[in-house]
SEBA-373073 format. One record per residue (C-alpha): residue in one letter; x negated, y, z. Coordinates in nm, 4 decimals. Each point is the difference from the previous one (the first is absolute). Example, Ala and Ser with C-alpha at 12.3 -4.5 7.8 and 13.67 -1.06 7.14 Angstrom:
BEGIN
<pt a <-1.2300 -0.4500 0.7800>>
<pt s <-0.1370 0.3440 -0.0660>>
//
This chain:
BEGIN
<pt x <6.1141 3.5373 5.4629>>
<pt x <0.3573 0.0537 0.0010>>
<pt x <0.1626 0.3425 0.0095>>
<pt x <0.2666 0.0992 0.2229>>
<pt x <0.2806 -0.1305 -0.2242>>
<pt x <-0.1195 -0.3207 -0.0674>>
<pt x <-0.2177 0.0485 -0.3136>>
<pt x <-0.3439 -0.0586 -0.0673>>
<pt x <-0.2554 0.2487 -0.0912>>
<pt x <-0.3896 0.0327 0.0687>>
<pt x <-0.0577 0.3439 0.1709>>
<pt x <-0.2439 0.0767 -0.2844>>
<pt x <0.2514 -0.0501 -0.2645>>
<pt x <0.2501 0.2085 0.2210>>
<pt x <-0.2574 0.2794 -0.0224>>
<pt x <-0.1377 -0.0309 -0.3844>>
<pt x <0.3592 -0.0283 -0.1306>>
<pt x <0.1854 0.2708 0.1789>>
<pt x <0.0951 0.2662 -0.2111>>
<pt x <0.2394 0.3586 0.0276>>
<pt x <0.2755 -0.0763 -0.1273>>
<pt x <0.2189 0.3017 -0.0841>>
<pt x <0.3230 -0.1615 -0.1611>>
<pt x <0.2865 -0.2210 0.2013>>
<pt x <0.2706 -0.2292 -0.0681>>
<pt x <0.3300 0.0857 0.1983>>
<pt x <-0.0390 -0.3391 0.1881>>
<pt x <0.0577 0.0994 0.3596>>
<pt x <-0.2550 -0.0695 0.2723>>
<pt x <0.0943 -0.1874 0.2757>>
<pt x <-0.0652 0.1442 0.3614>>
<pt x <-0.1848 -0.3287 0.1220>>
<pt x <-0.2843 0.0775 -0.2774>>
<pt x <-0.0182 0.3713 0.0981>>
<pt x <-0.0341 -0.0735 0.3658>>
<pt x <-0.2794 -0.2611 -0.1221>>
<pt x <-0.1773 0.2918 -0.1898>>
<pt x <0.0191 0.2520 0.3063>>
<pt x <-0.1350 -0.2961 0.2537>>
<pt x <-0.3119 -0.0488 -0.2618>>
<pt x <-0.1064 0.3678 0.0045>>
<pt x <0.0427 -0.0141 0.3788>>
<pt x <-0.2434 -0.2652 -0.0052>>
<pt x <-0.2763 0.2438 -0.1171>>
<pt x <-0.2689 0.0546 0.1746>>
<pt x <0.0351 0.3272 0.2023>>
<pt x <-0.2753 0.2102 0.2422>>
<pt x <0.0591 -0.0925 0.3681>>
<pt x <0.2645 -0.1909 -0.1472>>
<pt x <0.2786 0.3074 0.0401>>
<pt x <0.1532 -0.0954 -0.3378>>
<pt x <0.0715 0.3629 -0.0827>>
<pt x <0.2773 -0.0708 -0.2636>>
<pt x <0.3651 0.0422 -0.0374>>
<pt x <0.2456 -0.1243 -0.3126>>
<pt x <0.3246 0.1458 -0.1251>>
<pt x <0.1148 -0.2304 -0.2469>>
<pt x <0.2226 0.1608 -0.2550>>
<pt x <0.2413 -0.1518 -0.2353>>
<pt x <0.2820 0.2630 -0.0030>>
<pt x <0.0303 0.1386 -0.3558>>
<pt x <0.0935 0.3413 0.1348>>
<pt x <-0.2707 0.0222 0.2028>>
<pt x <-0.2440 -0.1629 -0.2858>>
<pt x <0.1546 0.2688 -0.2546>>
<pt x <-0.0789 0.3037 0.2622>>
<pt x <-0.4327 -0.1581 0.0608>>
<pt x <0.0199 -0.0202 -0.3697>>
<pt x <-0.0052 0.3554 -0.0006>>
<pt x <-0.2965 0.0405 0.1369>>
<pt x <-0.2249 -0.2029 -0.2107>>
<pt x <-0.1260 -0.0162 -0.3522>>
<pt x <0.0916 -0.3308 -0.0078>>
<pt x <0.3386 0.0773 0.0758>>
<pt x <0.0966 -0.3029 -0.2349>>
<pt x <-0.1964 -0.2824 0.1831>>
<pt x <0.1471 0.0569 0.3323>>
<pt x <0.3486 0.0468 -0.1448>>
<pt x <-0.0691 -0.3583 -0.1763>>
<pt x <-0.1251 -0.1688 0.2642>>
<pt x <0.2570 -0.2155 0.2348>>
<pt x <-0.1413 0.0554 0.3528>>
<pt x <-0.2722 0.2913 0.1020>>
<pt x <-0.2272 -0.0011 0.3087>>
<pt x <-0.0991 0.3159 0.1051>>
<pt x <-0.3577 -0.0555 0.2727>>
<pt x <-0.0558 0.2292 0.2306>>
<pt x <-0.3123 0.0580 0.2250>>
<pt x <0.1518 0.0730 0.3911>>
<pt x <-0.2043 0.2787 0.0791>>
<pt x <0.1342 -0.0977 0.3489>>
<pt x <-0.2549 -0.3080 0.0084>>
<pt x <-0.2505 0.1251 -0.1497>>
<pt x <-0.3432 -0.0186 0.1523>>
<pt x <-0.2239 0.0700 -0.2742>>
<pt x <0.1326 0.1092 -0.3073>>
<pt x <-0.2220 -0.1051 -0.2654>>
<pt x <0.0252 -0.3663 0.1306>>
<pt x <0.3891 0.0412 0.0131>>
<pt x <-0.0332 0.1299 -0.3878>>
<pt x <-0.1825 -0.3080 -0.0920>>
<pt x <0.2772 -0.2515 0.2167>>
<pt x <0.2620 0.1589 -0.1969>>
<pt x <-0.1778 -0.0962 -0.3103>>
<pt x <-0.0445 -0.3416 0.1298>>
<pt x <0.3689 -0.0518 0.0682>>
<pt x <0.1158 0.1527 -0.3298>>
<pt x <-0.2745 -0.2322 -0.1363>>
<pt x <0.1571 -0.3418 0.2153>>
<pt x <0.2992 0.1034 -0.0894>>
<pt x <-0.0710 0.0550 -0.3867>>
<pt x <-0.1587 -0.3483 0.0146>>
<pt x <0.3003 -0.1740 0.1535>>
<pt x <0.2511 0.1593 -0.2871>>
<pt x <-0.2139 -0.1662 -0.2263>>
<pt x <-0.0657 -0.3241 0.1736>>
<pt x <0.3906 -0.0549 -0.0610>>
<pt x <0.0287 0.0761 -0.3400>>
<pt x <0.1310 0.3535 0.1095>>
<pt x <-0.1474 0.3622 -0.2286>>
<pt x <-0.0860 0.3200 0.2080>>
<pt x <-0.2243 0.2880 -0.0454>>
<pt x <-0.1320 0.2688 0.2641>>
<pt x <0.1090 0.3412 -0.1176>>
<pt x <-0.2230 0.2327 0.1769>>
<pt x <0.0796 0.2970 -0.2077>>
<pt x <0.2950 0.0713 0.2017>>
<pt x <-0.1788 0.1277 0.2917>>
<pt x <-0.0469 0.3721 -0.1513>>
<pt x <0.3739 -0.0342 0.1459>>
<pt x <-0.0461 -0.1558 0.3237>>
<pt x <0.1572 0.1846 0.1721>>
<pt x <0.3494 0.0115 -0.1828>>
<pt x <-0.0399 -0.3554 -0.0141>>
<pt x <-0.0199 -0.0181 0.4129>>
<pt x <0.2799 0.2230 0.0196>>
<pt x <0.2275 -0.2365 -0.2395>>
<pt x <-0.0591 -0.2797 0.2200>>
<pt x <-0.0989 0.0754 0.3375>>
<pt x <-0.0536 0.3356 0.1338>>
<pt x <-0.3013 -0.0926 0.2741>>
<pt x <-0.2925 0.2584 -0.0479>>
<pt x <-0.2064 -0.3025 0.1855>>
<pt x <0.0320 -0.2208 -0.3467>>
<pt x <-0.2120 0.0724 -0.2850>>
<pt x <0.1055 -0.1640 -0.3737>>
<pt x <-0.2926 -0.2125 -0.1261>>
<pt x <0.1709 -0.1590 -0.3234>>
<pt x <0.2790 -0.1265 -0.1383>>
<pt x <-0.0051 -0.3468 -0.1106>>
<pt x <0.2835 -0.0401 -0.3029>>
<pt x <0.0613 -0.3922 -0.0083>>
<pt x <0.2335 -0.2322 -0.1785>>
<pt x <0.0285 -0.3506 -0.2012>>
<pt x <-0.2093 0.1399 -0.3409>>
<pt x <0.1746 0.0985 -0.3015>>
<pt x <-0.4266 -0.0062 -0.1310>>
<pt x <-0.2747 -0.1644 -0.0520>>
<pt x <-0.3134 0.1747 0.1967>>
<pt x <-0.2879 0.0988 -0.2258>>
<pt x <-0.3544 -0.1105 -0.0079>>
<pt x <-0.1729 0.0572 0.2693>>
<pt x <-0.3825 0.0626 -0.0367>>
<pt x <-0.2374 0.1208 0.3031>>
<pt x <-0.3587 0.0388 -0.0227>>
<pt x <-0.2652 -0.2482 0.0935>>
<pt x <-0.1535 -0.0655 0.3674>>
<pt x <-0.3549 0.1338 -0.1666>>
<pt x <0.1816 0.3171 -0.1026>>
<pt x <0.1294 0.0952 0.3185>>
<pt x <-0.2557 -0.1309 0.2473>>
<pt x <-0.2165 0.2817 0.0446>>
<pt x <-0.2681 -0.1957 0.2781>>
<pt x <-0.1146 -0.3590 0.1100>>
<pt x <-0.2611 -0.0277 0.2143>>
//
């Protein structure tokens, strides 16, 4: 199957070889491969299909420098060439558990795509202890709520080994 760009990559190898990766090069990322990772996360399956999520794509290093503050891992998103901040639009929601779980899908599609094209990123959920600094950095609206922030770049590292446990060991009935 070929990617978006061109390449080729089974979507079982996109999933087994995706890893976080926390380090960047200072290559810049081009706006035509950002828009491409926003339109696969759209493409996440949503409840009712509202497709309760927002973007603010950040590349500003002002604006990284002053998020940075409000993490532990203050260096990764200072690193990192472009951030995408999800938010869930409490404005669509219908059902909020289901919205949850299409945000996770869309950072997931879009997580996916970086890698598909030879691109790092990790989902820094730690960040959200600040939320709500974070929504008043970037957009004010009391209707958005801050998910993640996906940190994303051309890698400066390797990902690690990746291990998961066995179907039998999470399968907990068959009948």
């Amino acid at each position: 199957m070929k990617n978006a760009f061109g390449g080729n990559m089974d979507i079982f190898e996109i999933i087994k070889t995706r890893r976080s990766i926390r380090k960047f090069s200072d290559e810049p990322v081009s706006d035509e491969i950002i828009d491409k990772i926003i339109e696969a996360g759209t493409w996440a399956p949503s409840g009712l299909n509202n497709q309760p999520w927002k973007f603010a794509i950040i590349r500003n290093n002002e604006l990284k420098t002053k998020i940075s503050t409000l993490t532990r891992y203050y260096r990764i998103v200072l690193n990192a060439n472009t951030l995408i901040a999800v938010f869930l639009d409490n404005s669509l929601t219908y059902d909020r558990t289901k919205d949850c779980q299409a945000i996770g899908a869309c950072i997931q599609n879009m997580l996916l795509a970086i890698h598909s094209i030879g691109l790092g990123a990790v989902w820094l959920g730690e960040i959200l202890k600040n939320k709500d600094k974070v929504l008043e950095l970037l957009v004010g609206s009391r209707e958005l709520e801050l998910m993640a922030i996906i940190a994303f770049g051309h890698p400066a590292e390797k990902g690690g080994k990746g291990m998961r446990k066995d179907a039998a060991q999470t399968i907990i009935i068959r009948k």
